[in-house]
N, CA, C and O atoms as a DFTB+ gen file, in Angstrom:
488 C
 N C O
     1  1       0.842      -1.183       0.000
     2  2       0.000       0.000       0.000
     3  2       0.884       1.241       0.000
     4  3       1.845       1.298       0.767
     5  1       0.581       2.277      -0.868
     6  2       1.266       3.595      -1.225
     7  2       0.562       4.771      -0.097
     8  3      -0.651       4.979      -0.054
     9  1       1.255       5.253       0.507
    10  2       0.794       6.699       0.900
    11  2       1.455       7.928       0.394
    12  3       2.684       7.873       0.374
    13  1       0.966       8.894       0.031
    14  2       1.552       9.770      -0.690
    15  2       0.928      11.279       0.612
    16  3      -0.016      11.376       1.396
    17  1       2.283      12.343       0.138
    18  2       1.929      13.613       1.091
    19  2       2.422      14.271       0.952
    20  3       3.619      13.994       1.039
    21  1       2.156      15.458       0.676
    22  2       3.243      16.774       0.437
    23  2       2.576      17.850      -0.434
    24  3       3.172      18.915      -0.593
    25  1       1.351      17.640      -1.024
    26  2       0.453      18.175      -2.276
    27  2       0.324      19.530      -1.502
    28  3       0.761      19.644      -0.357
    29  1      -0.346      20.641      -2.227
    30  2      -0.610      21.668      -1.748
    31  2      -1.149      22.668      -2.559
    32  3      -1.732      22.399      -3.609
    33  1      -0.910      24.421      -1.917
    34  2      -1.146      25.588      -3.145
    35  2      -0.133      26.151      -3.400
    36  3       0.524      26.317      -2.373
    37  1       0.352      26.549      -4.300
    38  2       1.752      27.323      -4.463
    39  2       1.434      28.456      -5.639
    40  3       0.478      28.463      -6.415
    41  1       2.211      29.136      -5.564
    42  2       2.313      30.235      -6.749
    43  2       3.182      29.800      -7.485
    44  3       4.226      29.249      -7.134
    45  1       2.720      30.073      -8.836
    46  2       3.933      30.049      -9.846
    47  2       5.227      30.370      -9.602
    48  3       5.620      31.410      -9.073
    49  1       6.077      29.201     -10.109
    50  2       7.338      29.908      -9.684
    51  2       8.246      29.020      -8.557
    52  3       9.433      28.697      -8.593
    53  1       7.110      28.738      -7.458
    54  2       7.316      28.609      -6.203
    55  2       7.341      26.833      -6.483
    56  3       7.284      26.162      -7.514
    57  1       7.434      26.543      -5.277
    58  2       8.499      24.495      -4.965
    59  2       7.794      23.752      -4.127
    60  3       7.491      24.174      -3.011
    61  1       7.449      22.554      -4.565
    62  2       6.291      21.862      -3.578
    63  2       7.380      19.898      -2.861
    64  3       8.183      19.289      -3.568
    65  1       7.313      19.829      -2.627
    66  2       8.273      18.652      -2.374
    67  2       6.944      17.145      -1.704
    68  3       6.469      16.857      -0.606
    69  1       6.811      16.520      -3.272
    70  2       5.590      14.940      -2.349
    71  2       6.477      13.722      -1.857
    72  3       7.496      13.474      -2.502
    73  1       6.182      13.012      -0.852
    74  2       6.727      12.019      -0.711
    75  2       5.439      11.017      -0.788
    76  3       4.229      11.234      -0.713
    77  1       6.291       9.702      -0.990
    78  2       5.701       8.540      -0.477
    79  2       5.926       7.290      -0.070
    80  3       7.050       6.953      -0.443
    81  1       5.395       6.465       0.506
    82  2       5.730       5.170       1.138
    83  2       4.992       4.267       1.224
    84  3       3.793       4.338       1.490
    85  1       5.832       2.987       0.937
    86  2       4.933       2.014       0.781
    87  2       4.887       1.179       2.115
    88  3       5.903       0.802       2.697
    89  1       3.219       0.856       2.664
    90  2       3.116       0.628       4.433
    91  2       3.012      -1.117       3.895
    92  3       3.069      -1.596       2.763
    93  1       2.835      -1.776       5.268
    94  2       2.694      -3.106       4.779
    95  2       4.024      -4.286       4.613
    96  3       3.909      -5.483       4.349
    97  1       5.010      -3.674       4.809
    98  2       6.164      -4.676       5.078
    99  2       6.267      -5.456       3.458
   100  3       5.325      -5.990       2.872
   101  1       7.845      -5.322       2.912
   102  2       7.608      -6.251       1.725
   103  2       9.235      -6.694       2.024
   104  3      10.017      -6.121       2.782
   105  1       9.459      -7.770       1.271
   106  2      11.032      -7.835       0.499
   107  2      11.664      -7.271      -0.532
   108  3      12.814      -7.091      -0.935
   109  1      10.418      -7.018      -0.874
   110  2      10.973      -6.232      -2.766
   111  2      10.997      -5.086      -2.602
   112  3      10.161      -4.402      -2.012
   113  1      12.131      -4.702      -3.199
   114  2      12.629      -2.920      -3.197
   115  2      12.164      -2.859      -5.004
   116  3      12.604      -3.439      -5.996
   117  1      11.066      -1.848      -4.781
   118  2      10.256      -2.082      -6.182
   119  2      10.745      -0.668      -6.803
   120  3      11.171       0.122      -5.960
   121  1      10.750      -0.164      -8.346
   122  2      10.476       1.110      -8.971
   123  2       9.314       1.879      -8.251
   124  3       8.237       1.426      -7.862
   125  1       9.725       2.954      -8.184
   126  2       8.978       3.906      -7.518
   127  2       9.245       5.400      -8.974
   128  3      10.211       5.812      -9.617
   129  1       7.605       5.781      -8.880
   130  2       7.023       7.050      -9.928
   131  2       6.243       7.636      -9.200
   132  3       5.899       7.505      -8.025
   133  1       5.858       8.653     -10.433
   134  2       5.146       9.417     -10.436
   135  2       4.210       9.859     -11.179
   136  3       4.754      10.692     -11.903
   137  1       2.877       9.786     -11.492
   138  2       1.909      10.462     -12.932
   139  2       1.222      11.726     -11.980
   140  3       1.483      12.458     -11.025
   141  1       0.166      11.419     -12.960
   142  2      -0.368      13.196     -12.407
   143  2      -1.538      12.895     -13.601
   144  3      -1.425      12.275     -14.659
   145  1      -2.793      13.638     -12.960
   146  2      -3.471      13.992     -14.029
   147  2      -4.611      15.082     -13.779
   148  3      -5.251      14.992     -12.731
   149  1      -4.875      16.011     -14.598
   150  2      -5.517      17.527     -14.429
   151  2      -7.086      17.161     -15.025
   152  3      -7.312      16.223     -15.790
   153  1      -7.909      17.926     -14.605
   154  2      -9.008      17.838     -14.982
   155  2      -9.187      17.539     -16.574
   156  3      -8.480      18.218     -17.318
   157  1      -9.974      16.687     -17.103
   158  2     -10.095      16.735     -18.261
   159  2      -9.065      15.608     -19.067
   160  3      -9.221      15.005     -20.130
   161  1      -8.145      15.606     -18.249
   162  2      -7.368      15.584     -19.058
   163  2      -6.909      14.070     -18.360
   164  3      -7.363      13.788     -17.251
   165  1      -5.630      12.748     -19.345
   166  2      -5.615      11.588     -18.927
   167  2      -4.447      11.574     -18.213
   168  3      -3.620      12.477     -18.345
   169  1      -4.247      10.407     -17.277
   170  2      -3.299      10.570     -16.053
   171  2      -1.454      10.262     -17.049
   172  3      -1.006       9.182     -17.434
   173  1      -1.089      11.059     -17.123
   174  2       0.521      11.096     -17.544
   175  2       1.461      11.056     -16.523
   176  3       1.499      11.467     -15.364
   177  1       2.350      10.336     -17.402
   178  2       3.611       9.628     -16.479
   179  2       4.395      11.222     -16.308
   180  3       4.235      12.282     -16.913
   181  1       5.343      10.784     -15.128
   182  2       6.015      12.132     -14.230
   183  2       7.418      12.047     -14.485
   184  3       8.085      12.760     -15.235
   185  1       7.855      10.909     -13.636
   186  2       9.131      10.805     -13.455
   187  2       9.098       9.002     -13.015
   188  3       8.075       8.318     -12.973
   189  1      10.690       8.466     -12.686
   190  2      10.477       7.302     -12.043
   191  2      12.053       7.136     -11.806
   192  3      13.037       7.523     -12.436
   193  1      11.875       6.393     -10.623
   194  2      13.425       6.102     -10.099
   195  2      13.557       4.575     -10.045
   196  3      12.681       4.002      -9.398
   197  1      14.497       3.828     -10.611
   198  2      14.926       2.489     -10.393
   199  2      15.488       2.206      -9.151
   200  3      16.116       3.018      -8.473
   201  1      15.208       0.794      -8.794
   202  2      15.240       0.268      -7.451
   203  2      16.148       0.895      -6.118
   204  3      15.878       1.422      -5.039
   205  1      17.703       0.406      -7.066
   206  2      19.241       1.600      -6.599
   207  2      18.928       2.761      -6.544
   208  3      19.302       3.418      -5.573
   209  1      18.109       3.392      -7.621
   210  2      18.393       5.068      -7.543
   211  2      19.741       5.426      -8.403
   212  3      20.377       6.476      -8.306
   213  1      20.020       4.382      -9.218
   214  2      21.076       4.262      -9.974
   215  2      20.569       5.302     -11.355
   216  3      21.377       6.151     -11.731
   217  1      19.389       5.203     -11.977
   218  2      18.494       5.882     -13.105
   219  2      17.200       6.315     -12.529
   220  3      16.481       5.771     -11.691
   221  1      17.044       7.742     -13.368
   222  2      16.033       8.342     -13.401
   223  2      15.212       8.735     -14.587
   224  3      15.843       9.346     -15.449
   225  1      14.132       8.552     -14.787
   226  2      13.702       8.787     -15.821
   227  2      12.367      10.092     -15.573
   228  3      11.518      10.253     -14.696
   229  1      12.646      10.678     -16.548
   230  2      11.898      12.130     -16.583
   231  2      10.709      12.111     -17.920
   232  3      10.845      11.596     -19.030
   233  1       9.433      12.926     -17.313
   234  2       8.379      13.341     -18.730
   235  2       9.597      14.524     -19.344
   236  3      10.413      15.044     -18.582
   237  1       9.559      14.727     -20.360
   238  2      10.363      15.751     -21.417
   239  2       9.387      17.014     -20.196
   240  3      10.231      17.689     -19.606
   241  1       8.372      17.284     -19.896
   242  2       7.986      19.067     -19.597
   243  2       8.153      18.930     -18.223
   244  3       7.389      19.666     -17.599
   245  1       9.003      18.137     -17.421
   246  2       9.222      18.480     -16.462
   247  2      10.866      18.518     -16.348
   248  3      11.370      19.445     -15.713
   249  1      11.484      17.783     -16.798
   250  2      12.757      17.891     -16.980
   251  2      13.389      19.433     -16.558
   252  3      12.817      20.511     -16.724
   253  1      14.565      19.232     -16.041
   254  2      15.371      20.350     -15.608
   255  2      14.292      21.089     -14.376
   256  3      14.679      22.028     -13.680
   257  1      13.002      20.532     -14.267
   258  2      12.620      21.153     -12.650
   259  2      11.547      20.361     -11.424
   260  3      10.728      20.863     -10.655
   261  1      11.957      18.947     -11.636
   262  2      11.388      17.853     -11.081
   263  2      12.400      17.637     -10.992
   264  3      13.157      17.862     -11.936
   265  1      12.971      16.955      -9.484
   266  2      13.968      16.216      -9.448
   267  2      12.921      14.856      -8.520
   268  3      12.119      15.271      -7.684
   269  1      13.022      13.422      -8.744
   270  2      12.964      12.134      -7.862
   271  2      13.835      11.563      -7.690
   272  3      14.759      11.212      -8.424
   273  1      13.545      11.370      -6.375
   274  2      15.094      10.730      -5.337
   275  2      14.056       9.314      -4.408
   276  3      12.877       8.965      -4.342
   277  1      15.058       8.990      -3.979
   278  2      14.979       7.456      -3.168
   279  2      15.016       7.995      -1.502
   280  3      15.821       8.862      -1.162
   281  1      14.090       7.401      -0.567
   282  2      14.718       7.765       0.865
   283  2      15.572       6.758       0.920
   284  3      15.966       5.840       0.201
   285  1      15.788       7.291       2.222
   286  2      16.823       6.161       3.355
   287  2      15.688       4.615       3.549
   288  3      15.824       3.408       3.351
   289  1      14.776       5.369       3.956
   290  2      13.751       3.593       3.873
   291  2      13.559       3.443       3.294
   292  3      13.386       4.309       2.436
   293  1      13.228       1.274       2.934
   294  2      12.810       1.205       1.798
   295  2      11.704       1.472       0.774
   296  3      10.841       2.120       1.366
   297  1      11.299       1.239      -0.647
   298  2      10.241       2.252      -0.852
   299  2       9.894       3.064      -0.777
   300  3       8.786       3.166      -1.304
   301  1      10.399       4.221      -0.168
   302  2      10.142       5.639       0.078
   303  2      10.466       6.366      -1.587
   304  3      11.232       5.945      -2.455
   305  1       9.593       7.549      -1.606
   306  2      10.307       8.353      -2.700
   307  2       9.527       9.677      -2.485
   308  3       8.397      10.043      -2.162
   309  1      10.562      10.128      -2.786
   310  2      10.262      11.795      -2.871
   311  2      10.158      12.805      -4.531
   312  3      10.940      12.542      -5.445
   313  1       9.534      13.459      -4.611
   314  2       9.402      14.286      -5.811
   315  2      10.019      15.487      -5.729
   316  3       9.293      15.813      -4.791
   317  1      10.616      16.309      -5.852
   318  2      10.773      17.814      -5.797
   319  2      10.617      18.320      -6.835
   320  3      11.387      18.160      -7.782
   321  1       9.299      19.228      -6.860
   322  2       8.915      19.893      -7.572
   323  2       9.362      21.785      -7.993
   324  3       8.412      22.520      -7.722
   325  1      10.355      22.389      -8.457
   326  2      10.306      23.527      -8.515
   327  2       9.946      24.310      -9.519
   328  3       9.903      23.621     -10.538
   329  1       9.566      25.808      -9.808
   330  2       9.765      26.558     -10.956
   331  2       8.190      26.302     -11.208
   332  3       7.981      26.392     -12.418
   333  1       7.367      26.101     -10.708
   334  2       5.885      25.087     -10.735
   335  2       5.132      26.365     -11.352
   336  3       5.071      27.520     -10.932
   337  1       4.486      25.658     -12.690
   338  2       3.871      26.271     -13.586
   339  2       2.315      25.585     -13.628
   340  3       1.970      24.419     -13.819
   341  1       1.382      27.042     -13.318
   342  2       0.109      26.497     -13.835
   343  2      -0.534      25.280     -14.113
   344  3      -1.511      24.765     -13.569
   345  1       0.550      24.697     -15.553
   346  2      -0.074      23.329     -16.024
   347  2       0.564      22.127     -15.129
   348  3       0.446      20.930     -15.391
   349  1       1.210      22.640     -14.108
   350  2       1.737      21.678     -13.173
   351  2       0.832      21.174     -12.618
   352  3       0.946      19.960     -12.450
   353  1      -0.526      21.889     -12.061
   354  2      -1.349      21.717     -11.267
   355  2      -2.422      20.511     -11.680
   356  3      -3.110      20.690     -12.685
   357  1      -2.551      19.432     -11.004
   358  2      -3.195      17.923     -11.038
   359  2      -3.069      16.926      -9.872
   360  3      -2.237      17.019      -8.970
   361  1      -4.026      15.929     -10.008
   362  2      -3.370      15.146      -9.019
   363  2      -2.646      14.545      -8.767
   364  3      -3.033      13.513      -9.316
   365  1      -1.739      14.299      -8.297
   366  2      -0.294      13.118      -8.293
   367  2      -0.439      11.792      -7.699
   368  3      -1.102      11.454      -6.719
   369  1       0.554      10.873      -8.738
   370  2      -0.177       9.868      -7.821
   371  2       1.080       8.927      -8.099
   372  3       1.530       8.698      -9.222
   373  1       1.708       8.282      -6.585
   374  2       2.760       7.524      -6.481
   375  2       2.365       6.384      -7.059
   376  3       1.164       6.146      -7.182
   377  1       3.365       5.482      -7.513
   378  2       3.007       4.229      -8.476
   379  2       4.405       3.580      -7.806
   380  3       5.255       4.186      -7.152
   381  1       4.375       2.007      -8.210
   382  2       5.469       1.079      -8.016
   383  2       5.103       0.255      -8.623
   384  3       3.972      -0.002      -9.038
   385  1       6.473      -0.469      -8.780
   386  2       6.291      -1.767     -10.146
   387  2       8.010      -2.209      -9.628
   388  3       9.033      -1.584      -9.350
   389  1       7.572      -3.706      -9.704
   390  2       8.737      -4.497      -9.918
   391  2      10.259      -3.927     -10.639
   392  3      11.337      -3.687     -10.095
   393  1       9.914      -3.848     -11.818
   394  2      10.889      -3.558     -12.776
   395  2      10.426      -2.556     -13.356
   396  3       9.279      -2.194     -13.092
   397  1      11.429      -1.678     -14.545
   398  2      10.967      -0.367     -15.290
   399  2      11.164      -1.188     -16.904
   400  3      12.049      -1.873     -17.417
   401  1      10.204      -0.829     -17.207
   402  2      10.463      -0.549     -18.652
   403  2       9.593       0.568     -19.096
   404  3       9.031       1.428     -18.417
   405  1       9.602       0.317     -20.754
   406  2       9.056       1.260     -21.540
   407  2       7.339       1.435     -21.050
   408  3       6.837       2.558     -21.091
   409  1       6.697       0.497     -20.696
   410  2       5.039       0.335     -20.378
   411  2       4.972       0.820     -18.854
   412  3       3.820       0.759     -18.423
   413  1       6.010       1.334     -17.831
   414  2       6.381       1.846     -17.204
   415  2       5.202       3.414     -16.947
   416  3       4.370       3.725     -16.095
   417  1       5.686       3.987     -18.080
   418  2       5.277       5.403     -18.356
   419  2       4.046       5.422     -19.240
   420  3       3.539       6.467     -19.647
   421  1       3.520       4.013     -19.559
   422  2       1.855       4.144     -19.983
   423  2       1.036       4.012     -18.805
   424  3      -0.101       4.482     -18.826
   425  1       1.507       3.386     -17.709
   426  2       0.659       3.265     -16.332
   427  2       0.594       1.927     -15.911
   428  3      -0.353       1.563     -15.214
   429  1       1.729       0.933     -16.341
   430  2       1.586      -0.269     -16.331
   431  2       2.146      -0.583     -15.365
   432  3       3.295      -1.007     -15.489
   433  1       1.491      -0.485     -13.936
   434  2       2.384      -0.127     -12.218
   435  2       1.852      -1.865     -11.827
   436  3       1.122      -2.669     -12.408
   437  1       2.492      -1.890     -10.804
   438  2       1.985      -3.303      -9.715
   439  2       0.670      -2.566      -8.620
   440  3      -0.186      -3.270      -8.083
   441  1       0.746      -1.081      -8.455
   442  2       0.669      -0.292      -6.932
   443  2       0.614       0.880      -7.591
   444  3       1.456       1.272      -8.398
   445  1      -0.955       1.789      -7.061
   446  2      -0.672       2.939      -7.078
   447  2      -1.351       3.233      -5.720
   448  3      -1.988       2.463      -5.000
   449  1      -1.036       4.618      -5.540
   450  2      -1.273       5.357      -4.182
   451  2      -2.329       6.119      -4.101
   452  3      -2.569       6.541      -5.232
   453  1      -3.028       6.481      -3.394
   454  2      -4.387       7.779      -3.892
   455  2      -3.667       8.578      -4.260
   456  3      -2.448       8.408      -4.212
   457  1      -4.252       9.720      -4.748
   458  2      -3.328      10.989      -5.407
   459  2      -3.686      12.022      -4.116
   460  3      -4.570      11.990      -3.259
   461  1      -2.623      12.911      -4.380
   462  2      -2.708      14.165      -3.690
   463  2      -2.679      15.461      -4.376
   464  3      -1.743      15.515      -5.173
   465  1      -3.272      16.338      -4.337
   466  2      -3.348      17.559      -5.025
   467  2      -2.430      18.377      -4.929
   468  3      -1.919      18.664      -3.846
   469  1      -1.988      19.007      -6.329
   470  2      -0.802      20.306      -6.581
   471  2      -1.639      21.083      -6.892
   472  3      -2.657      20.537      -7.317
   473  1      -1.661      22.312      -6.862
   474  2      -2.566      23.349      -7.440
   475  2      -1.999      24.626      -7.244
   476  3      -1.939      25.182      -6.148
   477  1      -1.603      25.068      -8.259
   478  2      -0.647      26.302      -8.851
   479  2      -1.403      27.340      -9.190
   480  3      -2.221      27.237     -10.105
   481  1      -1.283      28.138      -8.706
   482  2      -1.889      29.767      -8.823
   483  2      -0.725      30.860      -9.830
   484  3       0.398      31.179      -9.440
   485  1      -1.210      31.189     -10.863
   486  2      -0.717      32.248     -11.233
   487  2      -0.422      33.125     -11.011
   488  3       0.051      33.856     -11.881
C-alpha cells in the first residue's frame, strides 16, 4: 500500500516537495514514480526512479525542474517539484512496479497510491 503527502497551493514559480511510502512490510525494493493527471485531461507519467536510484527517468515538460530521489527507507520516494507552472497543477499519484520498462510510463504499475493535489496559482 502507497501513501503519498506533500500536495498543496503554491504560486507560480514557487516548490512543492511529495513524498511517499509504501506501508505493509515487503522484500521487494520495487520502482517507484510518479503520474499526475488535471481535470479533463488523462493521467501522464512524471518521473520514475529504479530500485538503486542508480536511473532516473523524466516526462520531457518536467525535466530540468522535477527532481525524484529514493529515501533512506525502503520504498520511500520523494518528488521535488520547482519553478511550478500552472499546467503543473493535477493530481499526483505515487506508483510502483517491480521492474521499469518502456510500459512503465503508460501506467503499467503493480501499486498505485491515492493521489494528492498540486494546485498552482498564477
Amino acid at each position: 500500500q502507497l501513501q503519498a503527502s506533500g500536495g498543496g497551493l503554491v504560486q507560480a514559480g514557487g516548490s512543492l516537495r511529495l513524498s511517499c511510502a509504501a506501508s505493509g512490510g515487503t522484500d521487494y525494493n520495487y520502482v517507484m514514480g510518479w503520474f499526475r493527471q488535471a481535470p479533463g485531461k488523462e493521467r501522464e507519467f512524471v518521473a520514475a526512479i529504479s530500485r538503486t536510484a542508480s536511473r532516473t527517468y523524466y516526462a520531457d515538460s518536467v525535466k530540468g525542474r522535477f527532481t525524484i530521489s529514493r529515501g533512506n527507507e525502503k520504498n520511500t520516494v520523494s518528488l521535488q517539484m520547482n519553478s511550478l507552472k500552472p499546467e503543473d497543477a493535477a493530481v499526483y499519484y505515487c506508483a510502483a512496479r517491480l521492474y521499469y520498462d518502456g510500459s512503465f510510463r503508460m501506467g503499467i504499475v503493480d501499486h498505485w497510491g491515492p493521489g494528492t493535489q498540486v494546485t498552482v496559482s498564477a
